[in-house]
C-alpha positions as CSV (number, residue, x, y, z in Angstrom):
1,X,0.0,0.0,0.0
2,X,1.3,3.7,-1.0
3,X,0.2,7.4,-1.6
4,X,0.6,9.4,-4.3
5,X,1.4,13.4,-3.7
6,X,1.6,15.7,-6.5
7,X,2.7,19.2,-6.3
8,X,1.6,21.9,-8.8
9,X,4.5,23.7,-8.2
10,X,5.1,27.4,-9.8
11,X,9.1,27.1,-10.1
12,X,8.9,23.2,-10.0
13,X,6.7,20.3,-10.4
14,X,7.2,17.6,-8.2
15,X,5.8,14.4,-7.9
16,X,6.8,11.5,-4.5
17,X,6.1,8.3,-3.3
18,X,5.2,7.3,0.1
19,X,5.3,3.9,1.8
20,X,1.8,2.8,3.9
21,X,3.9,4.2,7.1
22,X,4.7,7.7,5.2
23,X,8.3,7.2,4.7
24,X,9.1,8.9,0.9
25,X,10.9,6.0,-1.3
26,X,10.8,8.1,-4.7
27,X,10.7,12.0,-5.9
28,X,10.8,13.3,-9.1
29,X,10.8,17.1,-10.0
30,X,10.8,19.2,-13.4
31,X,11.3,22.8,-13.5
32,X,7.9,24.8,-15.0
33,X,8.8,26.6,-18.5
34,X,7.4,29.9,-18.9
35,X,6.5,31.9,-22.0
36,X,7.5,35.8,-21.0
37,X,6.4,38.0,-23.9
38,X,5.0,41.6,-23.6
39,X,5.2,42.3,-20.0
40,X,3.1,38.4,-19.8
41,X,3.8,35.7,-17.9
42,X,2.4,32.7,-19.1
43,X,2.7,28.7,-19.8
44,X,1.9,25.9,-22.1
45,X,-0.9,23.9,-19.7
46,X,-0.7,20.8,-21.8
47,X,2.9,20.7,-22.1
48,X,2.7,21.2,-18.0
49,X,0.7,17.9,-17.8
50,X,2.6,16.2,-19.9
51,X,5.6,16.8,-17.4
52,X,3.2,15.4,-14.7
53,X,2.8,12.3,-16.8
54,X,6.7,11.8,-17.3
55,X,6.5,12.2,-13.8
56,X,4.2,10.1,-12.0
57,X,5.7,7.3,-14.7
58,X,9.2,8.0,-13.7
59,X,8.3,7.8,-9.6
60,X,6.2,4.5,-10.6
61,X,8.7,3.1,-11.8
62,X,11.4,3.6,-9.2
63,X,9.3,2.3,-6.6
64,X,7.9,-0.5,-8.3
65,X,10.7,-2.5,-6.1
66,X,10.1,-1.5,-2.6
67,X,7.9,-4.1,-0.9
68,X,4.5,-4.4,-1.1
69,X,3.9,-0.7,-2.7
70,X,0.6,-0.4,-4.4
71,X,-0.6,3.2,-4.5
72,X,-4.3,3.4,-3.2
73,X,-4.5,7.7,-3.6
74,X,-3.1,10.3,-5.9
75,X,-3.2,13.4,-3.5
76,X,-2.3,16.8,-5.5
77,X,-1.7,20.1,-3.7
78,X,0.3,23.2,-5.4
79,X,-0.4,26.9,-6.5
80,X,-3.9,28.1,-6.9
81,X,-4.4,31.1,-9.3
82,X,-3.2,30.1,-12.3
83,X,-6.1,30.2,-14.8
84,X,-6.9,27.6,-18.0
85,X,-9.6,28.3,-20.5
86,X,-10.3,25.7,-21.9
87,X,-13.7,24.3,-24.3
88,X,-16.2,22.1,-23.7
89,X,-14.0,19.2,-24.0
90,X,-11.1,20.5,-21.4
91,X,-8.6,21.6,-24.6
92,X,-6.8,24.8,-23.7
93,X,-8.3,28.0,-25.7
94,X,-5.0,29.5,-25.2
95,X,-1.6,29.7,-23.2
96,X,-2.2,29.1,-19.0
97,X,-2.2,32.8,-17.9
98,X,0.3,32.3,-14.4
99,X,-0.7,34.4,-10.8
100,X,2.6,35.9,-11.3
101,X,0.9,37.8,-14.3
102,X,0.1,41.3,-13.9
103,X,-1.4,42.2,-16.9
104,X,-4.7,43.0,-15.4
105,X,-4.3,46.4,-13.1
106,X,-7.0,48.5,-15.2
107,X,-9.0,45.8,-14.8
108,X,-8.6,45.5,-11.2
109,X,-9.6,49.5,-10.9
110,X,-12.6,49.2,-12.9
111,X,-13.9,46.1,-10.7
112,X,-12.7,47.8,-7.5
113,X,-15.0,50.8,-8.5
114,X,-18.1,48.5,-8.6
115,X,-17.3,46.4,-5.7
116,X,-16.7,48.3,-2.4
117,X,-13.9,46.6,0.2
118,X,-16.3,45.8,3.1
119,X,-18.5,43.6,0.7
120,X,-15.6,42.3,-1.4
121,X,-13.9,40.9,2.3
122,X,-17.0,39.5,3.7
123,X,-17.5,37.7,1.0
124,X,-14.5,36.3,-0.3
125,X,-11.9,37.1,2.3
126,X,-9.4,39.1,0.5
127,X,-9.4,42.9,1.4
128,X,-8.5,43.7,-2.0
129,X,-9.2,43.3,-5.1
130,X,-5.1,42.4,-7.0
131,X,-4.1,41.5,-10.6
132,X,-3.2,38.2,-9.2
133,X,-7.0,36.8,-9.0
134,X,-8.6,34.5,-11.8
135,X,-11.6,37.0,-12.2
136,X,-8.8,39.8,-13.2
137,X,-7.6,38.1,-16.0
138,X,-11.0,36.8,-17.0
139,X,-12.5,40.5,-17.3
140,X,-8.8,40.9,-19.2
141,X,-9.8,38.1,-21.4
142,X,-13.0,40.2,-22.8
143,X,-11.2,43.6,-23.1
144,X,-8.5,42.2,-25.2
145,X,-9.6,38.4,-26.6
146,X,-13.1,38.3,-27.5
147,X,-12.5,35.4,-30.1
148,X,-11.4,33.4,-27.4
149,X,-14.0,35.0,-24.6
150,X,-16.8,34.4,-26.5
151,X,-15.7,30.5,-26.8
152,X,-14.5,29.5,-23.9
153,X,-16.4,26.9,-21.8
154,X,-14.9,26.5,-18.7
155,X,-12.7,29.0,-17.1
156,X,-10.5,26.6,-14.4
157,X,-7.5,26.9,-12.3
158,X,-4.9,25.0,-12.7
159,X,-5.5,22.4,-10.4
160,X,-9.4,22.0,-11.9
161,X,-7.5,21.3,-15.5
162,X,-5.4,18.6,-13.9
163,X,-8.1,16.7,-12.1
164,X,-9.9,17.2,-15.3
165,X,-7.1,15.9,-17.1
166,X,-6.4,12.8,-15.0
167,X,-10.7,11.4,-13.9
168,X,-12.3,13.3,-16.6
169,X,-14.4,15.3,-14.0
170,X,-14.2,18.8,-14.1
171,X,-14.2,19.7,-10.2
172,X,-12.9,22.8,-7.6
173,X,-11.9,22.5,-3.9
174,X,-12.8,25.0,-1.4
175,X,-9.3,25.8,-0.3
176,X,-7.9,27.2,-3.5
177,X,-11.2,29.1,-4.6
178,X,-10.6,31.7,-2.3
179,X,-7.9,32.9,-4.3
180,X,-10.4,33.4,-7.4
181,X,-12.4,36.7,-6.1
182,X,-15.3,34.9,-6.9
183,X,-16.1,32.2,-4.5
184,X,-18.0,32.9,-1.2
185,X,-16.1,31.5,2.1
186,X,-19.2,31.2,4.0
187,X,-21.4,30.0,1.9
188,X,-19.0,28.0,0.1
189,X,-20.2,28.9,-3.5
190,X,-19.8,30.9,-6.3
191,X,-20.3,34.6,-5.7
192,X,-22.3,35.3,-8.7
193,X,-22.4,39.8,-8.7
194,X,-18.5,40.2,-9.9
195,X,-19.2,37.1,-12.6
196,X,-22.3,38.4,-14.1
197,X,-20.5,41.7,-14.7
198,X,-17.6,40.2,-16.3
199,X,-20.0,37.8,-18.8
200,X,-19.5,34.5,-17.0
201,X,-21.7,31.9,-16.0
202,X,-21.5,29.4,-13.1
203,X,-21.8,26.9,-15.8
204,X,-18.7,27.5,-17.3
205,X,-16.6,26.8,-13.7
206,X,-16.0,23.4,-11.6
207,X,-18.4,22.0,-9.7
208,X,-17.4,22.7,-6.1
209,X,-16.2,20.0,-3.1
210,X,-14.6,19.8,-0.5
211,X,-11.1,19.7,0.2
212,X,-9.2,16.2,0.6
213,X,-12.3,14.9,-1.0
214,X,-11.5,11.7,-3.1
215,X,-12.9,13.0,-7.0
216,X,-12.8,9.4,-8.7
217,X,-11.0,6.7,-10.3
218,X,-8.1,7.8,-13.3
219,X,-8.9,7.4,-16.8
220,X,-8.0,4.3,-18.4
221,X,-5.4,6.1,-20.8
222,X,-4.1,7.9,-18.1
223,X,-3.2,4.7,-16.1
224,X,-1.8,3.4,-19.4
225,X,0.7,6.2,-19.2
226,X,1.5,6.8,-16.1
227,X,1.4,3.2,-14.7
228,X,-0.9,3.6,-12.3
229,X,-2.7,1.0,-11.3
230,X,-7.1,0.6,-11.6
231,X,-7.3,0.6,-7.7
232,X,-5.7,4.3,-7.4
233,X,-8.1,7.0,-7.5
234,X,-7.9,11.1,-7.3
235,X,-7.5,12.8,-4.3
236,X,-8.3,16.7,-4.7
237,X,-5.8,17.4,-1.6
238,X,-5.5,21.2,-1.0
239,X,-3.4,24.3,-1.0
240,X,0.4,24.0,-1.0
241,X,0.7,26.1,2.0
242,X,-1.8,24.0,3.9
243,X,-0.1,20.7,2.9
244,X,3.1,22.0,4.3
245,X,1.1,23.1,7.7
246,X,0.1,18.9,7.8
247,X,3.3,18.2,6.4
248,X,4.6,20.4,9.7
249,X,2.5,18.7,12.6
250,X,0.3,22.3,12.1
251,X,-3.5,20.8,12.7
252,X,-4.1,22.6,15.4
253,X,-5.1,26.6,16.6
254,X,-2.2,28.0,18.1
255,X,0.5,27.4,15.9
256,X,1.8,29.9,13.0
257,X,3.3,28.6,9.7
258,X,6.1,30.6,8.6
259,X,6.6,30.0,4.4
260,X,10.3,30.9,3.8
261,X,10.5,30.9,-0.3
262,X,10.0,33.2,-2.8
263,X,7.4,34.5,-1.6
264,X,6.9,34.5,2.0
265,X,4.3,33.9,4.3
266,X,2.2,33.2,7.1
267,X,-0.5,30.6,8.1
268,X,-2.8,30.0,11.2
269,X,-5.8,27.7,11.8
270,X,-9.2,30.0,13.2
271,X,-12.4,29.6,14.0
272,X,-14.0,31.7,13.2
273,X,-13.2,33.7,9.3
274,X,-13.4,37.4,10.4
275,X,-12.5,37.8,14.3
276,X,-9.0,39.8,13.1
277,X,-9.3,43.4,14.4
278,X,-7.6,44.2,10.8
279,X,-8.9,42.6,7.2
280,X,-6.4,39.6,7.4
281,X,-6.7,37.7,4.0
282,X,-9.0,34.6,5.1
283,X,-9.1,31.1,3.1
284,X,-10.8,27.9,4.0
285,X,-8.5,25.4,5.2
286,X,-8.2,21.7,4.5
287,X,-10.4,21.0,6.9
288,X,-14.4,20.4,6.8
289,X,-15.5,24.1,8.1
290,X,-12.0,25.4,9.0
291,X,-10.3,28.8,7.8
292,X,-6.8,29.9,7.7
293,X,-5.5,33.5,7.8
294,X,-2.7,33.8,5.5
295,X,-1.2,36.8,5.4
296,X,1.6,37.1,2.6
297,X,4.8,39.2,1.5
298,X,5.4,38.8,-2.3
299,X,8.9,40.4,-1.5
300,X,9.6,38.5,2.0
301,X,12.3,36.2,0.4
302,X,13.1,37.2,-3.0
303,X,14.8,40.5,-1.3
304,X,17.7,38.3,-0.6
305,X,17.3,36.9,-4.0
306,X,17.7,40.4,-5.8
307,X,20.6,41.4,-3.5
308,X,22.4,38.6,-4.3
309,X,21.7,38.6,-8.0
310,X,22.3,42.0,-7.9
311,X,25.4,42.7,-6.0
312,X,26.9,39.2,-5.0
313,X,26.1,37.0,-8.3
314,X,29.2,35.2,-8.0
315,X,28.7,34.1,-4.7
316,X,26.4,31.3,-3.2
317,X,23.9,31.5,-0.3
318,X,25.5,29.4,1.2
319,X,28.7,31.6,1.3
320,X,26.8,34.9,1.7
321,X,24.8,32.8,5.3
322,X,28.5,32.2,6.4
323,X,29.8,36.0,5.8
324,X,26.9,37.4,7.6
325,X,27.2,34.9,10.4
326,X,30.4,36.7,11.3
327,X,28.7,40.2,11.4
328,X,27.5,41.9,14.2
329,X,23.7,43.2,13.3
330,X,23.8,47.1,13.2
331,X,20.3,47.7,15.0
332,X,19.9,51.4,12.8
333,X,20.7,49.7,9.7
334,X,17.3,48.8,8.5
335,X,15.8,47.1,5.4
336,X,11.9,47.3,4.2
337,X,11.3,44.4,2.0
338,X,8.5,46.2,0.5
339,X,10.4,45.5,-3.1
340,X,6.4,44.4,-4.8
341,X,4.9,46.9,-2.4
342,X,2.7,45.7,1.2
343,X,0.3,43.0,0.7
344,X,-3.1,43.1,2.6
345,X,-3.7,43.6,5.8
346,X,-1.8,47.1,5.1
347,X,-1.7,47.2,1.6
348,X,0.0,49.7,-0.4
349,X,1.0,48.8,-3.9
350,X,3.1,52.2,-4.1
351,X,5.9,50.9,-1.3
352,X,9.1,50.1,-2.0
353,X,12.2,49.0,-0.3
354,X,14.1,51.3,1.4
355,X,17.3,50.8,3.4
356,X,17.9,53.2,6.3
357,X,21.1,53.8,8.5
358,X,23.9,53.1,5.7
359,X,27.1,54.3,6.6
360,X,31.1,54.3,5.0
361,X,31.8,51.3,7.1
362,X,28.6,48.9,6.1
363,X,29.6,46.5,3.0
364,X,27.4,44.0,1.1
365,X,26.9,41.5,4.0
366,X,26.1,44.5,6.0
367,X,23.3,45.1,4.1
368,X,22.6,41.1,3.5
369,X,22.4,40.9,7.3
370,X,20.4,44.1,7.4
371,X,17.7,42.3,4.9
372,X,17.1,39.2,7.0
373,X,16.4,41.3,9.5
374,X,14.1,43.4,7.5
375,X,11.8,40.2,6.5
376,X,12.0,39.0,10.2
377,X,10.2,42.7,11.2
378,X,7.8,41.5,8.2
379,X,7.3,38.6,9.7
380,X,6.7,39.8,13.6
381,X,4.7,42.9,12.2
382,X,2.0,40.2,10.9
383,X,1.9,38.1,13.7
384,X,1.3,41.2,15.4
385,X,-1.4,41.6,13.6
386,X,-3.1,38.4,14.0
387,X,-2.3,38.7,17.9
388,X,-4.1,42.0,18.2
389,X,-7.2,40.2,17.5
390,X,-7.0,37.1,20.6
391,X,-5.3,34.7,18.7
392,X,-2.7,33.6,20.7
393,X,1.0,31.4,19.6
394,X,3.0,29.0,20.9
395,X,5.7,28.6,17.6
396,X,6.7,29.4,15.0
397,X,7.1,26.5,12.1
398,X,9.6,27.4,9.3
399,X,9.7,25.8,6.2
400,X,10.8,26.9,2.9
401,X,14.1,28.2,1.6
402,X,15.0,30.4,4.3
403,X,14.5,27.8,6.6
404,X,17.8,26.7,5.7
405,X,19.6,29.1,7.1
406,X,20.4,29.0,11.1
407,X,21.6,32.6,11.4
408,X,18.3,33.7,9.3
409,X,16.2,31.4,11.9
410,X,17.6,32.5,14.8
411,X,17.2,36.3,13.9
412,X,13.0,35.3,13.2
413,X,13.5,34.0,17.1
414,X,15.1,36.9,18.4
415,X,13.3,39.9,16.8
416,X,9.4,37.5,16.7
417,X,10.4,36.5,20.9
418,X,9.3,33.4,20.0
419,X,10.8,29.8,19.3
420,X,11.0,28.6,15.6
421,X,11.2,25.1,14.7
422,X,12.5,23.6,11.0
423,X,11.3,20.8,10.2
424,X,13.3,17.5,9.6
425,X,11.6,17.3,5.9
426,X,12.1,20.1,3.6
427,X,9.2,18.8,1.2
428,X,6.8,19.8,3.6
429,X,3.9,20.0,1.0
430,X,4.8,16.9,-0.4
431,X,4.8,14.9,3.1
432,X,0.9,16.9,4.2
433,X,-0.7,16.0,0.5
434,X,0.7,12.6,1.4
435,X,-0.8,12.6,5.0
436,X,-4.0,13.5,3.3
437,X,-3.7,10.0,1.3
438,X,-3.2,8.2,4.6
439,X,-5.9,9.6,6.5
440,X,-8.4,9.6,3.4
441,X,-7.3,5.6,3.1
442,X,-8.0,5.0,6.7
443,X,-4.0,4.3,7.4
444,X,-4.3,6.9,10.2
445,X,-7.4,7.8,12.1
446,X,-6.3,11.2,12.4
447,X,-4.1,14.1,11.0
448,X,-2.8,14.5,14.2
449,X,-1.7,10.3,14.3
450,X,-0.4,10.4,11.2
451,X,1.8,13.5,11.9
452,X,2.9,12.2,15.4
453,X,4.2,9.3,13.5
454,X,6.1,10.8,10.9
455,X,7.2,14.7,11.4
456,X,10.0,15.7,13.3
457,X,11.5,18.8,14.1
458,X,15.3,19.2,12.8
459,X,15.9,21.8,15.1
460,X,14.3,24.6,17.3
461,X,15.7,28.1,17.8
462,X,14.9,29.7,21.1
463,X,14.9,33.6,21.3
464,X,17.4,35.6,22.9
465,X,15.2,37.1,25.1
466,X,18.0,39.4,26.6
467,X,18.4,41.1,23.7
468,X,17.2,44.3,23.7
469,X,18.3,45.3,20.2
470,X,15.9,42.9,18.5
471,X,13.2,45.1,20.3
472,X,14.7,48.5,19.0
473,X,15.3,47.2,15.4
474,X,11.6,46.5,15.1
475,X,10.5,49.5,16.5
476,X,13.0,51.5,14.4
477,X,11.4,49.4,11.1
478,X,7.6,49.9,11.9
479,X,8.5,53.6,12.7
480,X,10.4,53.4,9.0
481,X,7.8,52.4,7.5
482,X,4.8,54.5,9.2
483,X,6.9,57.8,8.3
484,X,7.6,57.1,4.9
485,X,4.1,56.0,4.2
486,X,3.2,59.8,2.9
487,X,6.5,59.6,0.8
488,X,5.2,56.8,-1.5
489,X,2.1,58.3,-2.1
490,X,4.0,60.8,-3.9
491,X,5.6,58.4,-6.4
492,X,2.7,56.1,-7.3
493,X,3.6,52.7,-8.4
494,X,3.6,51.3,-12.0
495,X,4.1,48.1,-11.7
């Protein structure tokens, strides 16, 4: 007996094999080609599938020998926003349009007019409306492609045209839709107002379920290319971030997910969707009637990224980690790793990054150091946020690139006054969506069993508590970033 996981990755497709007891015996990963032209950002969605194929065969294949391994579940998790248009049959109209695709901002300002904030959050959770969502791109779609507007069929994310793709079904889960700005969190359906406006009808989009919810059997081609077996059947999993909170032992309230990559972010189980004394982006979890607040910093840890692209490209992280390590931190030299502007709850697409108290005697790992310190105030400032409202922690769970780093982690502990743990298993998504399998197959009882079984914490990094710099970088950053708020209104942003 086995699992499945597939990850819709946006930098990398990955695809792993699990043993009954959730020990990984095979992974397999392909890099996702984009197609940049025009300011665009977008990908071939059949050629993405047929990398899943290659995939799952390849991972088949290699585990074929271990002992007894049959997989019972195909469990996929990975990026939401992605869109697909596709006809009545599931081909692709056109090129997948990516999230990372801003080609929609006039469209985002004509829908804003119509919509107001309040209503907008209440109903889908996201206090604004961004060129990121589905429904951006869709109202895009009619400005600039009628031909292929007027004869479209479905309009699906990504992870709809996969599932599609592999049972033939043309299904949703709750925990992505969120990210659509067209899906009601409460209600758990389509919010009809913004898709009448922009010529679409329910018709043309997934039928809705619920998260970790088995879909069906594969198709009989697809097991003859892949080398699945009858028995295995589709899994609809969840959100990558949410796998990676099961993959971390995160199941409970009282726990914040820290997302360390590209883009970094933050993740919390609540109750109840809209008890956060600030519009905190809300989701439903993985969970039957759960929510998440995810709070998210495009430019959390692609700063360090462009720095060291920038002014370091012939040196590796791992040499830049070691350099800093032997710095002191400069408490007034301060970095705002606002470099895509502030996401929601603040929001403020104008903001930039700034870096403050630069003198003759700072050099490049000055400044490094000074940047993971910025993204650590990121990181403090929205748990902050979140523990204005009640919510209380215990941990922090780091996964994710940055996770990597000990220096990095241990600044998060100092400056958040909190201990943060790394997990022994960097494919954190890949282990929950393979949890998910276990429990849906009745291997585990619970989430809670499965994860007591198999996650472990690498190491934990408790805060210097008597370090009263931490405390007077952050207030130096918030104060930063409060007084400079009038000064990028003057220079509004065109990106």
């Amino acid at each position: 007996m086995g699992i499945i996981s597939l990850d819709l990755g946006t930098t990398n497709i990955k695809v792993a094999c699990y043993t009954r007891d959730l020990r990984q015996i095979a992974l397999e990963s392909k890099t996702v080609a984009y197609i940049h032209a025009d300011g665009f950002i977008e990908f071939d969605a059949k050629q993405y599938f047929s990398d899943i194929v290659s995939l799952i065969r390849s991972c088949v294949q290699k585990s074929a020998a271990a002992a007894d391994w049959h997989p019972k579940q195909l469990v996929i998790t990975g990026q939401a926003e992605s869109l697909v248009v596709s006809d009545a049959l599931g081909e692709p109209l056109r090129n997948g349009i990516s999230w990372l695709d801003m080609r929609s901002r006039s469209e985002c300002d004509e829908l804003s007019a119509l919509f107001d904030k309040t209503t907008c959050y209440q109903v889908t959770g996201q206090p604004e409306i961004i060129p990121t969502w589905p429904l951006t791109k869709i109202l895009w779609l009619k400005h600039h492609e009628p031909e292929c507007f007027n004869n479209a069929a479905k309009y699906l994310l990504l992870k709809d045209y996969i599932i599609f793709r592999l049972t033939g079904h043309f299904v949703g889960e709750h925990s992505i839709y969120p990210f659509s700005h067209y899906f009601d969190i409460v209600n758990k359906t389509y919010w009809e107002a913004p898709l009448k406006y922009c010529g679409v009808d329910v018709s043309q989009l997934p039928a809705l379920v619920e998260p970790c919810s088995v879909i069906g059997e594969i198709r009989p081609d697809m097991r003859e290319m892949t080398g699945l077996p009858p028995d295995c059947v589709v899994n609809a999993g969840t959100l990558d971030h949410f796998a990676a909170m099961i993959g971390t032992g995160n199941t409970v309230n009282g726990i914040v997910s820290e997302s360390a990559g590209t883009v970094s972010s933050i993740a919390t189980l609540v109750e109840n969707p809209f008890s956060a004394a600030t519009a905190v982006p809300v989701y439903c979890g993985p969970f039957k009637g759960s929510y998440i607040y995810l709070p998210v910093c495009e430019s959390g840890g692609i700063s360090l990224e462009w720095f060291k692209s920038a002014f370091l490209p012939d040196i590796s992280f791992a040499d830049v980690d070691a350099r800093c390590s032997r710095k002191t931190v400069d408490p007034r030299l301060t970095f705002l790793p606002y470099l895509t502007g502030v996401n929601p709850p603040e929001f403020d697409p104008n903001a930039t990054g700034v870096f403050f108290g630069a003198t003759i005697a700072h050099d490049a790992y000055d400044f490094a150091l000074a940047i993971m310190c910025g993204v650590a105030c990121l990181l403090r400032k929205n748990i902050e946020n979140l523990q204005s409202s009640g919510i209380a922690f215990e941990k922090i769970i780091s996964t994710g690139g940055g996770a990597k780093s000990a220096l990095w982690s241990q600044i998060k502990a100092d400056i958040c006054g909190m201990p943060v743990a790394v997990p022994a298993e960097e494919e954190a998504p890949s282990l929950g969506a393979a949890i998910i399998g276990a429990v849906s197959c009745g291997f585990y009882t619970t989430y809670e069993e499965a994860a007591k079984h198999c996650v472990e914490m690498k190491t934990i990094y408790y805060p210097n508590l008597q370090n009263p710099e931490a405390d007077m970088q952050y207030r130096l950053f918030c104060q930063l970033y409060d007084a400079l708020g009038p000064v990028f209104s003057q220079f509004p942003s065109d990106r």
